[in-house]
N, C-alpha and C positions, 0 to 999 in steps of 0.2 A: 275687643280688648276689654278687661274689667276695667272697673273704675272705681276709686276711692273717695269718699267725698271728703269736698275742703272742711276744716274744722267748723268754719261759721254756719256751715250746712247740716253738719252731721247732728246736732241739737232737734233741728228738723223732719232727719230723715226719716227717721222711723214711727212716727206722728203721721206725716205723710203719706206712707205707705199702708199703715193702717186704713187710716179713713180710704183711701181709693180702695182696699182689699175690700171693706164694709161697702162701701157703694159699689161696687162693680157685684159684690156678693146682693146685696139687696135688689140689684138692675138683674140680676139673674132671677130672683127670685117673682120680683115684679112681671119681668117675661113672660115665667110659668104661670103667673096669675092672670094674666093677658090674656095666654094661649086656652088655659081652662074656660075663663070669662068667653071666649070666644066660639069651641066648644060646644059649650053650655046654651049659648045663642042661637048658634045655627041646631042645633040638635034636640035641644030641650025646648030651644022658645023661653028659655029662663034663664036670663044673664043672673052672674055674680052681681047682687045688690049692693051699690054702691061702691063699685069698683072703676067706673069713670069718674067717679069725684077723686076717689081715693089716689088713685093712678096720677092725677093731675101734680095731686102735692108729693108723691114721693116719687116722682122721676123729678122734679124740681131738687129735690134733694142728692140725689141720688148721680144726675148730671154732677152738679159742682163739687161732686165729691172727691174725683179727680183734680180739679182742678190744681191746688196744692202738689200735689207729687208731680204733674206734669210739666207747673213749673220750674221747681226744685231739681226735677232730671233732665230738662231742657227736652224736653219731649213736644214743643212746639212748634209750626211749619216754621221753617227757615227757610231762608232765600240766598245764597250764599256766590254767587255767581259773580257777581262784581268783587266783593271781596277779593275772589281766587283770583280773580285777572289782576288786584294792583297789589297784592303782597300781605305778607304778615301782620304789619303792623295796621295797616288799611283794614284790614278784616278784623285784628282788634278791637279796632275803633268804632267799626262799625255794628260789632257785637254790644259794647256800651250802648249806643244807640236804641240799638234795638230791643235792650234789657231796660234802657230806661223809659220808650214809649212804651213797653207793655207795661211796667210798675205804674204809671200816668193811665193806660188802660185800665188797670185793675183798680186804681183809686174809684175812677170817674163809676166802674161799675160797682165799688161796694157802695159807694155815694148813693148810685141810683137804687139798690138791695133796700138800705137802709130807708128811703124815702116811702118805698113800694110798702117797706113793712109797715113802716110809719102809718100809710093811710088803711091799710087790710086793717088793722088794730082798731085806726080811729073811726072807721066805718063796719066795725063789727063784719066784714064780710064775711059768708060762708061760703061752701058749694052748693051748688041748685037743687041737685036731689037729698044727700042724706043732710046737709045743710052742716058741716065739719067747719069748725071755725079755720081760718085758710091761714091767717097770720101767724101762729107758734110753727108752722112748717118753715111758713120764709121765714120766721128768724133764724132757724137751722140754717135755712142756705145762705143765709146774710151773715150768719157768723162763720161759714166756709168761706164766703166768698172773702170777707174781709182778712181772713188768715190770710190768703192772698197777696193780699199788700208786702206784710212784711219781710214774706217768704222771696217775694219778686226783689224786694230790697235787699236782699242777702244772693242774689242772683248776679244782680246789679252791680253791687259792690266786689262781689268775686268777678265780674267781668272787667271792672274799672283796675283792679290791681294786676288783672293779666295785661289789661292794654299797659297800663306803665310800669311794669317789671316784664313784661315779656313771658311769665312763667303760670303754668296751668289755664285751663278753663275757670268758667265764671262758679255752676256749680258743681260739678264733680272733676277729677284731676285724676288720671295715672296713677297706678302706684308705685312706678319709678322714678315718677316726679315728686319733687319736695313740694311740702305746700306750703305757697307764698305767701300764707297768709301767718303762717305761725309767728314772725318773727316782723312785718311789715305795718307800719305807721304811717297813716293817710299823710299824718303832718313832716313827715320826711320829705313827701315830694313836691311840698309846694316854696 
C-alpha cells in the first residue's frame, strides 16, 4: 500500500531520505574500498595505507546515517503480537509505548554521542596508524544521532493522536486517510 506522510513528518521527510541515500551511497563505496584494501593485501602484500583508520570513522558515520529515515518510516523491529490478540485500541496504546521508549532510547544515546565526543576532543585522540583526529567524525554522527531525537518525537506524537483519535499511523498514513493531524489539538483532549 503507499503511503502518505502525516504533515508533522513531511518537513522531515525528505532530509531523511537524503542522508540515508548519502550513507548507504558512502557504505557502498566504503565496501569497494574494503574489498580493494583487501585485494591489495592478499595480492600485493600492500594494503591501502590507512584505510583501517579511516574505515573506523566513516562506517561510524555512515551507520547512523539511516538512522533518521528509519525512524521517521517506522522501519524498526516490531513486535506486534500481543497487540493483535487484545484489539485496536490495545495496540494503539501500545504503539505509544513503544515510540516513546525508543525517543528515551535515542536521548540516553545522543547523551552518550555527545559525551564520547566530549572526551575524543578533550584528549586530542587520534587513530594509531595515520593518527586522524577521530572527534570531528563523531561530531558528524553525534549530530545524526541527535537528529534523532526530535524526529522520534514527531513519531511519537503521530502515535499518541492515533491512540486518541483512532485515525492513521504515528508516522506515515494512507492516502485515503485524512490526516489527523491537520486539524487536531493536544489540548482538546485533555
Amino acid at each position: 500500500m503507499e503511503t502518505e506522510p502525516l504533515a508533522t513528518s513531511r518537513w522531515f521527510d525528505p532530509l531523511t531520505r537524503w542522508a540515508a541515500f548519502i550513507g548507504f551511497f558512502a557504505l557502498l563505496v566504503a565496501a569497494a574500498v574494503s574489498v580493494t584494501d583487501a585485494l591489495m593485501r592478499g595480492l600485493l602484500s600492500d594494503p591501502l595505507y590507512g584505510w583501517a583508520d579511516m574505515s573506523e570513522l566513516v562506517y561510524a558515520i555512515v551507520i547512523v546515517a539511516c538512522f533518521p529515515a528509519g525512524l521517521l518510516q517506522g522501519h524498526n523491529i516490531t513486535i506486534r503480537f500481543l497487540g493483535s490478540a487484545l484489539g485496536r485500541r490495545v495496540t494503539d496504546w501500545l504503539e505509544v509505548f513503544g515510540a516513546a521508549l525508543t525517543l528515551v532510547f535515542f536521548l540516553f544515546v545522543a547523551w552518550q554521542f555527545v559525551v564520547l565526543t566530549t572526551e575524543l576532543r578533550a584528549d586530542n585522540d587520534t587513530t594509531m596508524t595515520v593518527e586522524y583526529l577521530t572527534w570531528p567524525w563523531w561530531a558528524v554522527s553525534t549530530m545524526i544521532v541527535s537528529v534523532c531525537v526530535p524526529i522520534q518525537a514527531v513519531v511519537c506524537y503521530g502515535q499518541l493522536v492515533r491512540a486518541l483519535t483512532g485515525a492513521g499511523p504515528g508516522g506515515f498514513v494512507a492516502p485515503d486517510v485524512e490526516d489527523p493531524l491537520k486539524d487536531f489539538d493536544l489540548a482538546d483532549t485533555v
